[in-house]
VOROMI-484401 format. One record per residue (C-alpha): residue in one letter; x, y, z. Coordinates in Angstrom, 3 decimals. Example, Ala and Ser with C-alpha at 12.3 -4.5 7.8 and 13.67 -1.06 7.14 Angstrom:
<"A", <12.300, -4.500, 7.800>>
<"S", <13.670, -1.060, 7.140>>
// end
This chain:
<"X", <0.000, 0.000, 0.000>>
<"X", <2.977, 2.431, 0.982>>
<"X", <4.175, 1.844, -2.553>>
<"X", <0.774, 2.744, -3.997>>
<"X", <0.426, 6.302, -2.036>>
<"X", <4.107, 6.840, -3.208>>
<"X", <3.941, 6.347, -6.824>>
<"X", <0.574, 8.277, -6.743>>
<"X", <0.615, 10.796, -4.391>>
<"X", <4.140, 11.943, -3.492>>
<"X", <5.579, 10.999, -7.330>>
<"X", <2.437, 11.601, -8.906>>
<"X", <2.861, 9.133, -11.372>>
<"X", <-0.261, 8.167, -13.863>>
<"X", <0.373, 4.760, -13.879>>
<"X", <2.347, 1.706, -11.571>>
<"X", <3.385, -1.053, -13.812>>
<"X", <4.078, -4.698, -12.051>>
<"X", <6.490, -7.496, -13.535>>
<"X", <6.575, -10.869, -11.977>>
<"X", <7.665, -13.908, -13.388>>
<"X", <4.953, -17.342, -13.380>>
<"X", <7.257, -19.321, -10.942>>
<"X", <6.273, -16.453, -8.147>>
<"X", <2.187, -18.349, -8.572>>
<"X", <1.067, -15.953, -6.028>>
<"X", <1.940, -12.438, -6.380>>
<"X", <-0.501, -12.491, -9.624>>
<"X", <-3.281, -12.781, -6.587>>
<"X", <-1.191, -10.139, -4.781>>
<"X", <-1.629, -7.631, -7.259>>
<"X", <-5.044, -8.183, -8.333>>
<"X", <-6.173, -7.835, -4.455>>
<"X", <-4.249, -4.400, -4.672>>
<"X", <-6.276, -3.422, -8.019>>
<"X", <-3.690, -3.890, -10.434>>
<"X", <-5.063, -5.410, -13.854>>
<"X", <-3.418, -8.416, -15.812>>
<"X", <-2.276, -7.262, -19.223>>
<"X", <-0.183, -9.775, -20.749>>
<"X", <2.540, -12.423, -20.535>>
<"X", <5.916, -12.317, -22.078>>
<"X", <9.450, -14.186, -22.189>>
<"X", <12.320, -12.000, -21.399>>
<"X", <14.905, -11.514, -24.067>>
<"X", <17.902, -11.789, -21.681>>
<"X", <16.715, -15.214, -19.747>>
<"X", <13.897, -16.297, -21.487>>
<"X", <11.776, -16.282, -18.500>>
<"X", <8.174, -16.156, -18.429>>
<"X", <7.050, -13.047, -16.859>>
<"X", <3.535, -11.128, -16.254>>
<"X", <2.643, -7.381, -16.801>>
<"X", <0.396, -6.073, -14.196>>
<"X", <-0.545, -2.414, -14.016>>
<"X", <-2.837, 0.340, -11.828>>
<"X", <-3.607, 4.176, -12.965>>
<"X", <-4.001, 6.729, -11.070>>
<"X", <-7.764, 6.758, -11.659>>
<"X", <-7.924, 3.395, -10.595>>
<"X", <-5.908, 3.998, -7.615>>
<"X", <-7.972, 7.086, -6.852>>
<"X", <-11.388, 4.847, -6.841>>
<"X", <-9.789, 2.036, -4.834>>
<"X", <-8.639, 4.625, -2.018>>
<"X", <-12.459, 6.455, -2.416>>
<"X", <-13.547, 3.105, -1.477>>
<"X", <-11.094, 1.561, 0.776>>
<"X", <-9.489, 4.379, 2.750>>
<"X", <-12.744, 5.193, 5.483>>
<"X", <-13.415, 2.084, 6.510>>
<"X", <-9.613, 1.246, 6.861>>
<"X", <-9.093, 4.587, 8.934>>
<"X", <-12.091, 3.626, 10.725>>
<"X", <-10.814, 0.193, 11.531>>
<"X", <-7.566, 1.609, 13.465>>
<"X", <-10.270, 2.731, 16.249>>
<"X", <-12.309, -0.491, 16.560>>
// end
């Protein structure tokens, strides 16, 4: 999550791109629990690994923490 507010808020970036390679079988979950989208799948020219792209705008970011960010505040006084 820190990295999210980072790339968004403080860097201001427009969009957070994720690589992970198939052998990692669950940071694909990870990332889709965090909002990122699957785009495709790809062998690396260097190792020939298979790898995922992942990636998260801002806009989705910005509906995630609409969404997300009260009750999570409002969790830290139950």
């Amino acid at each position: 999550m820190i990295t999210l507010i980072t790339g968004f808020e403080l860097l201001n970036l427009d969009k957070l791109i994720a690589l992970t390679y198939t052998k990692n079988k669950y940071t694909p979950k990870s990332l889709e629990n965090l909002g990122f989208k699957y785009i495709n799948t790809f062998k690396t020219k260097a190792s020939g690994n298979t790898c995922h792209r992942f990636e998260l705008t801002k806009d989705e970011y910005l509906k995630l923490k609409e969404y997300y960010l009260p009750n999570l505040i409002e969790s830290f006084y139950i």
